[in-house]
C-alpha positions in Angstrom: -0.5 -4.8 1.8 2.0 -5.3 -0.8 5.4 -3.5 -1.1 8.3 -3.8 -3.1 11.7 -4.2 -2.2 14.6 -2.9 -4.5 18.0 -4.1 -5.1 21.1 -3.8 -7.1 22.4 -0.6 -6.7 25.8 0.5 -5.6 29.0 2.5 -7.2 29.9 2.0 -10.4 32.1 4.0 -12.6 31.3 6.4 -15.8 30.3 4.0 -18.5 30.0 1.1 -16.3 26.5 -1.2 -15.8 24.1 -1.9 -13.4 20.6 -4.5 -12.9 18.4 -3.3 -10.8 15.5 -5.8 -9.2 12.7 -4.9 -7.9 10.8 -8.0 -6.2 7.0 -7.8 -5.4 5.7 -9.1 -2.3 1.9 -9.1 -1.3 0.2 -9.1 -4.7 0.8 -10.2 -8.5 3.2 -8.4 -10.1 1.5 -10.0 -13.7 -1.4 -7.5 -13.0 0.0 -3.9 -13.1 1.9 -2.1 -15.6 5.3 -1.5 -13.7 7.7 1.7 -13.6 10.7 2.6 -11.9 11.6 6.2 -10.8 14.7 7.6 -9.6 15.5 11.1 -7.0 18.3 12.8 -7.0 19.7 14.5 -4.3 17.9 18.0 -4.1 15.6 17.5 -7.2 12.0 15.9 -7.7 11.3 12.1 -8.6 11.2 11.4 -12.1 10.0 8.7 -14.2 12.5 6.8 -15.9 11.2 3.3 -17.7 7.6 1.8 -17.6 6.5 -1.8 -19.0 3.0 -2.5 -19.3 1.4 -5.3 -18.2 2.0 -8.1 -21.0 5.3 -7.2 -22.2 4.3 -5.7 -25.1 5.3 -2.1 -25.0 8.0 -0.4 -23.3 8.5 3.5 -22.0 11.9 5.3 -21.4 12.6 8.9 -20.3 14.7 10.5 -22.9 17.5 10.9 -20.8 17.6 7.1 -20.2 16.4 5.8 -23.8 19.2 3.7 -25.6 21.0 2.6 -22.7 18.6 1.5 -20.2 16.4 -1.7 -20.5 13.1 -2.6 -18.3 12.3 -6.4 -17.7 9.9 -8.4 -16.1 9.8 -11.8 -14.9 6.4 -12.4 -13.8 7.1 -16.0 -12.4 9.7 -14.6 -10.3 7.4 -11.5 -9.3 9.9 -9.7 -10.2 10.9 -6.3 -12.3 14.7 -6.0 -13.8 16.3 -2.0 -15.0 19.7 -3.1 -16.7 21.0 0.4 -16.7 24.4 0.6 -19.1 26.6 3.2 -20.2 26.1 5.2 -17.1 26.6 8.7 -16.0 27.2 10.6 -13.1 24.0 12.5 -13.5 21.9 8.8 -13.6 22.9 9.2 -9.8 20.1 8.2 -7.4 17.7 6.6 -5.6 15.9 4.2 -7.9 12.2 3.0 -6.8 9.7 1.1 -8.6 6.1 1.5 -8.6 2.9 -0.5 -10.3 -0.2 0.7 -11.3 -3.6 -0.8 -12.9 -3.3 -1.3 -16.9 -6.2 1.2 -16.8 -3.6 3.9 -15.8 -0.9 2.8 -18.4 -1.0 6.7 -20.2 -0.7 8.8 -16.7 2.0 6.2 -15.5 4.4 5.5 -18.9 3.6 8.7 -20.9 2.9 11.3 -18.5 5.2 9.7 -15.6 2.5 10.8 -13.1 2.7 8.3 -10.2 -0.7 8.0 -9.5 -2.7 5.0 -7.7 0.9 3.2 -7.2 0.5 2.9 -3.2 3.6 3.4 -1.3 6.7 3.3 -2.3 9.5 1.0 -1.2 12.9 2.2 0.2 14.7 2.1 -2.8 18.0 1.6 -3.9 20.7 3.8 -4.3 22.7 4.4 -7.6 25.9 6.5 -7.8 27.9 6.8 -10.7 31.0 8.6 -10.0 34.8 8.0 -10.8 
């Protein structure tokens, strides 16, 4: 069964930067479009970026758009967020998650996780002075 395994996080001050990597084990990450979510403490998971499966279009949650950038390195398997200007309310647990192209609109527009299998532990993110 594939999983992922996230990586990257760790404290960073306001206005500081952060890659995130998300490396796919199990399957081909060249075959799903590819998200990543985040938790806070105490509040639901949200969708944050999305990339769909040939590069060519690209997703952000308003909160995020203009400062954070989704990758993907399919040769590598792998999926990159290079978060910058950061806040202390872009604080949390960061997963990724894939999907079939077929469920590009519920995934990247609507943010609805569906069909993405488990998630992986994820990686934690605080921003905080």
């Amino acid at each position: 069964q594939g999983q992922f395994v996230e990586s990257g996080g760790g404290l960073v001050q306001p206005g500081g930067s952060l890659r995130l990597s998300c490396a796919a084990s199990g399957f081909t990450l060249d075959y799903f479009v590819i998200a990543w979510f985040r938790q806070a403490p105490g509040k639901e998971r949200e969708g944050v970026s999305c990339i769909s499966r040939g590069n060519s279009s690209t997703y952000y949650a308003d909160s995020v758009k203009g400062r954070f950038t989704i990758s993907r390195d399919n040769a590598k398997n792998t999926a990159y967020l290079q978060m910058n200007s950061l806040k202390p309310e872009d604080t949390a647990v960061y997963y990724c998650a894939a999907t079939p192209p077929r469920l590009l609109a519920r995934l990247c527009l609507q943010w609805d996780p569906v069909d993405v299998g488990s998630w992986g532990q994820g990686t934690q993110v605080t921003v905080s002075s």
